[in-house]
PADREN-179199 format. One line per 8 residues: number of its first residue (from 1); for each residue z, x, y of C-alpha. Coordinates in Angstrom, 2 decimals, always signed. Example, Ala and Ser with C-alpha at 12.3 -4.5 7.8 and 13.67 -1.06 7.14 Angstrom:
1> +7.80:+12.30:-4.50 ~ +7.14:+13.67:-1.06
This chain:
1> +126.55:-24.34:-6.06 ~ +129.93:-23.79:-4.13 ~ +129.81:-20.71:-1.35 ~ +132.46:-19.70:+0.94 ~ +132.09:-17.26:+3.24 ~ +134.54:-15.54:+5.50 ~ +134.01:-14.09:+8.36 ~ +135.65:-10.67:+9.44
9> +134.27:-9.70:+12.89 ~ +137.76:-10.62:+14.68 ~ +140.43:-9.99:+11.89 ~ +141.00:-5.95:+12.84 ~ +139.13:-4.81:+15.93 ~ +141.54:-1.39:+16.71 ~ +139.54:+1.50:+16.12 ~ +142.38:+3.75:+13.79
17> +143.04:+7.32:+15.86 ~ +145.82:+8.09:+12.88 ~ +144.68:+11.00:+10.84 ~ +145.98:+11.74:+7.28 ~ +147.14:+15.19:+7.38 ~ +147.97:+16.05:+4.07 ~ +150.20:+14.06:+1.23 ~ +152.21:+16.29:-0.98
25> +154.81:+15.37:-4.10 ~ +158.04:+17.48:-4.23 ~ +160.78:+17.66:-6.87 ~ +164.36:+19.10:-6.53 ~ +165.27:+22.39:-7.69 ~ +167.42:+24.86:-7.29 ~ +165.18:+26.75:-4.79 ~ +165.36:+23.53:-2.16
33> +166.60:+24.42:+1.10 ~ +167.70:+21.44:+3.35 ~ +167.53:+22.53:+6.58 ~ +166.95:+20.38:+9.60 ~ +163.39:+20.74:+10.81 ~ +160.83:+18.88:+13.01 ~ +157.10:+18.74:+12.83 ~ +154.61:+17.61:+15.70
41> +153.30:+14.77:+13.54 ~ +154.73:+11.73:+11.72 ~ +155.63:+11.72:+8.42 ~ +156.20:+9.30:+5.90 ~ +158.41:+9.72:+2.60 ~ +158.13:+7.52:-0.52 ~ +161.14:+8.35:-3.11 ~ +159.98:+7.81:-6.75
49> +162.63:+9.18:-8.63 ~ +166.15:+10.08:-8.01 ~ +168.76:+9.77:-5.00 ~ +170.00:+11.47:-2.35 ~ +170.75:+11.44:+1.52 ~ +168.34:+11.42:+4.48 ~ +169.61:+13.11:+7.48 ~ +169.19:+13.61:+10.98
57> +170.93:+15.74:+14.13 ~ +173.31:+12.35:+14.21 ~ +173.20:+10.40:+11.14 ~ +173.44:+11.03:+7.27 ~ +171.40:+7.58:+5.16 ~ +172.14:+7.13:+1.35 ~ +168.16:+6.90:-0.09 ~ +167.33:+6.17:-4.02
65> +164.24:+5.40:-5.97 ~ +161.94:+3.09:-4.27 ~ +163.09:+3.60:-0.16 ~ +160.30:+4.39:+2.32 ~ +161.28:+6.56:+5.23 ~ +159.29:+6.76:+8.76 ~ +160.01:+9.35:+10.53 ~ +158.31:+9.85:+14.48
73> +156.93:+12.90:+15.45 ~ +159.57:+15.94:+16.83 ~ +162.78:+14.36:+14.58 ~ +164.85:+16.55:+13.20 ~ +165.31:+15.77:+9.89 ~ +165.91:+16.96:+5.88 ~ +166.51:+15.50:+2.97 ~ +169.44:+15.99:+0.60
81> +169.04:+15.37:-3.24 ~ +171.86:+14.55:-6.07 ~ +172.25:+17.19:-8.48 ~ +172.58:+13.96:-11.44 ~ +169.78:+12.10:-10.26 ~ +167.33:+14.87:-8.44 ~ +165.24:+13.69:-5.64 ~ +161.37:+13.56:-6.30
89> +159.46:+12.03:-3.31 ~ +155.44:+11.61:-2.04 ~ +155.38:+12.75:+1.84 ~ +152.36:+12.00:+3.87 ~ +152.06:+13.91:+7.40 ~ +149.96:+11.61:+9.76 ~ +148.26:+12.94:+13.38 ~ +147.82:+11.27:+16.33
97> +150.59:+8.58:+15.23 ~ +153.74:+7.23:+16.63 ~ +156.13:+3.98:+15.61 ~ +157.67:+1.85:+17.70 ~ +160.39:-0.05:+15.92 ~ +161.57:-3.40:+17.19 ~ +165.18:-3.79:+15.63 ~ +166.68:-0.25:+16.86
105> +166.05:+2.76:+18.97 ~ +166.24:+5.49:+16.21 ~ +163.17:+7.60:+15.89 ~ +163.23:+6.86:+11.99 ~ +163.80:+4.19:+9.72 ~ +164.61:+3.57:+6.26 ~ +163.32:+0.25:+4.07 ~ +163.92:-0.72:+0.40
113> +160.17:-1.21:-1.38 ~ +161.92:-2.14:-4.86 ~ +159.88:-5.17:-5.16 ~ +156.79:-3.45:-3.81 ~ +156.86:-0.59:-5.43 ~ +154.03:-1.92:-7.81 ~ +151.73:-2.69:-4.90 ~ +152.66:+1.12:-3.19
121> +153.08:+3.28:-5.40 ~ +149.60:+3.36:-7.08 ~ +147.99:+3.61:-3.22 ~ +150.43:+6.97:-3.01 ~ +149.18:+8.43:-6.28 ~ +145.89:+7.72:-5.76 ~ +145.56:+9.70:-2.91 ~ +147.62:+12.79:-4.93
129> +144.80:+12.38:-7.25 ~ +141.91:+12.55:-5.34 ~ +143.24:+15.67:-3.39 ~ +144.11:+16.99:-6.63 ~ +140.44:+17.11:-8.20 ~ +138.77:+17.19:-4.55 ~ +135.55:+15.42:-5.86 ~ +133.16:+14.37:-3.47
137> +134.17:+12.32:-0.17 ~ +137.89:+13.11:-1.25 ~ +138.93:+12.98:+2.74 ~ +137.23:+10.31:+3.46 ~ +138.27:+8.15:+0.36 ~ +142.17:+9.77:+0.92 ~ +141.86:+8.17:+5.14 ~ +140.94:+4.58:+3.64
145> +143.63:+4.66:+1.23 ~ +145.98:+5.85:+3.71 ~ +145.05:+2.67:+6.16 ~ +145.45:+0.23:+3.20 ~ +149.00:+1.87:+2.90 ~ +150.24:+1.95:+6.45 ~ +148.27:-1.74:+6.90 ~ +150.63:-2.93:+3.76
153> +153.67:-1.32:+4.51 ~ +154.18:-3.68:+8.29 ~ +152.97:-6.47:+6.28 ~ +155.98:-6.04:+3.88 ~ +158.28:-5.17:+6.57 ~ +157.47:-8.31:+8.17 ~ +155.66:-6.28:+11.62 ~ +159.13:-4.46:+12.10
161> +157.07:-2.06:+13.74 ~ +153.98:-1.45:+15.93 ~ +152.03:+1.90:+15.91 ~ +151.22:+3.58:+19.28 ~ +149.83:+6.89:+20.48 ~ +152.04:+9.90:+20.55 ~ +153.76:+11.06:+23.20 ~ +151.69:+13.33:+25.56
169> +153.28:+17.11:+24.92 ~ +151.47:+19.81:+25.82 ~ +149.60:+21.62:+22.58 ~ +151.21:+24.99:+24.09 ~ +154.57:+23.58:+24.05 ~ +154.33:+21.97:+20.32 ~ +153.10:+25.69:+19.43 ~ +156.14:+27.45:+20.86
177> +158.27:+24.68:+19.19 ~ +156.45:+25.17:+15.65 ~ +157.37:+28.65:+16.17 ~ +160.70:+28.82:+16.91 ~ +161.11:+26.87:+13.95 ~ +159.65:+29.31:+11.77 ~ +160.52:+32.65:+13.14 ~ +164.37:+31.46:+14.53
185> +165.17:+34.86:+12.34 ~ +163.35:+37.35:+14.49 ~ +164.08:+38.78:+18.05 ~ +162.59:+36.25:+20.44 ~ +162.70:+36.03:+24.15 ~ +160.95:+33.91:+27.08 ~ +159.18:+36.84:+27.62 ~ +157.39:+36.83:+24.32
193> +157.59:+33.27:+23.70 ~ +155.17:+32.97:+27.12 ~ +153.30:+35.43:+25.95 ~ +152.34:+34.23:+23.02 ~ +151.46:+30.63:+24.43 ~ +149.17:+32.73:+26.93 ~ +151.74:+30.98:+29.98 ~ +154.12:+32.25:+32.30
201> +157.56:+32.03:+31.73 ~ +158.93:+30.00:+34.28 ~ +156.24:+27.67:+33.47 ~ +156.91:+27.24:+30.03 ~ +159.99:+26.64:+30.49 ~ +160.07:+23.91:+32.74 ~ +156.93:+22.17:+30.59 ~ +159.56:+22.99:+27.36
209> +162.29:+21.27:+29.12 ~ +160.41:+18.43:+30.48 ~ +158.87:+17.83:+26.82 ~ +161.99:+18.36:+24.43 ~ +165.01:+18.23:+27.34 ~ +165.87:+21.36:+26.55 ~ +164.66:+25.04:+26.96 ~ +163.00:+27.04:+24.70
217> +165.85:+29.60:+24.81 ~ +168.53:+26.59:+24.57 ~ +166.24:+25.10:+21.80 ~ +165.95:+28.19:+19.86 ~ +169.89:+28.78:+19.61 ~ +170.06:+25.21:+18.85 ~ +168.08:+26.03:+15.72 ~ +169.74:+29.23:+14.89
225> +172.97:+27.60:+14.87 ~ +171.84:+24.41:+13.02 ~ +170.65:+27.15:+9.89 ~ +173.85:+29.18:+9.99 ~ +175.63:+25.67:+9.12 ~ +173.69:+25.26:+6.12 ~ +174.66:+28.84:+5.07 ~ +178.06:+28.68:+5.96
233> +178.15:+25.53:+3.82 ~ +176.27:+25.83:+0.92 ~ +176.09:+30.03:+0.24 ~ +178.76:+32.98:+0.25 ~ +177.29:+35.23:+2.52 ~ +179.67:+36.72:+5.01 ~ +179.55:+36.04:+8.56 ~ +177.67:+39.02:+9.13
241> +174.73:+38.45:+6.86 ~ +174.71:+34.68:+8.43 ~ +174.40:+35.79:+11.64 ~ +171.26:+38.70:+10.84 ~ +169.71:+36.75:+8.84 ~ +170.06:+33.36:+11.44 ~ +168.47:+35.58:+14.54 ~ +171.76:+36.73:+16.01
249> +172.11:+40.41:+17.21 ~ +175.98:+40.63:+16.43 ~ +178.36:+38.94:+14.67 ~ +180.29:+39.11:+17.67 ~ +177.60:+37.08:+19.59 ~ +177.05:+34.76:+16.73 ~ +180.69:+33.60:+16.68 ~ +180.55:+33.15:+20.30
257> +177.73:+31.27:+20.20 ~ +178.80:+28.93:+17.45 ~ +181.70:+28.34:+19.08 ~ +179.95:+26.89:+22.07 ~ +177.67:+24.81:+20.31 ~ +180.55:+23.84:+17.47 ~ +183.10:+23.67:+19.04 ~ +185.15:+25.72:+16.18
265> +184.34:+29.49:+14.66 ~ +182.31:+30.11:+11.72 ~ +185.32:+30.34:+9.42 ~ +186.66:+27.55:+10.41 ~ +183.57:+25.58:+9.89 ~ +183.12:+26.75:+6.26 ~ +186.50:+26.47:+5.44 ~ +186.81:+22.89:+6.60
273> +183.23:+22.10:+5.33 ~ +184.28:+23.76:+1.73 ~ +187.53:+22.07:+1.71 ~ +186.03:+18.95:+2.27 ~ +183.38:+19.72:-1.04 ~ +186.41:+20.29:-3.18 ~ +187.70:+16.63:-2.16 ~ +184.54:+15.17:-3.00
281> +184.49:+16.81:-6.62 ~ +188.15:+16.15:-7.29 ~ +187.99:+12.34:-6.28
């Protein structure tokens, strides 16, 4: 009788912190917004069908069937699909997780899985599934699957990247941020902003600045004017509506604003940005 036996006690002694927070699928349609957006988690994005563009504040990458994108916490990020060939990704949102890549210094990072996508894919819709039918141990069973994953994704990528705690932020300061995301659109000050993180103002502030490098109030009109882009590009509401419905309490203030942070006015941003559609579409 042949036996072999091998031993495991030294192969993987890290104790895994990650935490799968949730793994969704997503489809283009004609209600998909791409607007830049951060989260206070990591998130991973597995394109099954289609092609598109990933973007960030800075750059703009071509993605198609079969590219994996990791993304570090507090990136701001969205994802632009084809109209021919619409986008339909698996996104997993991962806690207490942060990457450390070894060939640049972006934040995020795109690979090609073509020739893995039969050893990937299955792991990814597996996990759909058992969320799906939430049968018994579904969590649990979801968190292995997820390890197996992230374990054989740096074995493909040859160790291109380690995985490390977060950065420390403050839980108050990745609220206020969460928020501003969400409610850019209403009437927010440092006054309420510290109120509602139960801190005072000038302390908020400084713990904002020294977690994001940047205010709250700075960050906020950051975000207002970074949605009044999208709308100046891709809608026909006036510059009015774009400004009430991006936060601002005037147009008047609104084109000031973007201005500063554009470094041209809100017409001429939409008529350089539509301008440059109609070469696209004629070439």
């Amino acid at each position: 009788m042949a036996h072999v036996q091998y031993s495991m006690a030294e192969v993987y002694n890290r104790q895994p912190l990650e935490r799968l927070l949730y793994i969704s699928s997503s489809s283009y349609g004609k209600d998909w917004i791409s607007l830049l957006h951060t989260h206070s988690f990591a998130e991973l994005f597995y394109v099954v069908e289609g092609s598109g563009y990933f973007c960030t504040e800075s750059h703009q990458f071509p993605i198609c069937k079969d590219t994996l994108i990791i993304i570090n916490p507090n990136v701001k990020h969205t994802e632009k699909s084809s109209t021919d060939k619409p986008l339909v990704y698996i996104a997993l949102g991962i806690e207490n997780l942060r990457f450390q890549f070894f060939s640049d210094t972006l934040d995020c990072h795109i690979y090609d899985f073509q020739n893995h996508r039969s050893s990937i894919l299955p792991l990814l819709q597996t996990m759909l599934d058992e969320v799906k039918h939430k049968k018994s141990s579904y969590e649990q069973i979801c968190q292995h699957y997820f390890m197996i994953f992230l374990l054989r994704t740096q074995r493909i990528t040859g160790d291109s990247f380690s995985l490390a705690a977060p950065k420390d932020i403050p839980a108050e300061c990745e609220f206020v941020k969460e928020y501003i995301d969400t409610h850019y659109q209403d009437s927010l000050t440092l006054d309420s902003l510290a109120e509602l993180s139960h801190l005072n103002k000038f302390y908020l502030s400084h713990m904002f600045s020294k977690a994001y490098e940047t205010s709250p109030i700075n960050y906020l009109l950051e975000r207002r004017i970074l949605n009044s882009k999208e709308l100046l590009k891709n809608s026909d509401y006036s510059i009015t509506q774009i400004a009430h419905m991006t936060g601002f309490s005037s147009s008047n203030y609104f084109s000031q604003s973007f201005k500063k942070y554009a470094g041209v006015t809100p017409n001429l941003y939409r008529k350089k940005h539509r301008n440059g559609k109609t070469m696209l579409q004629e070439s």
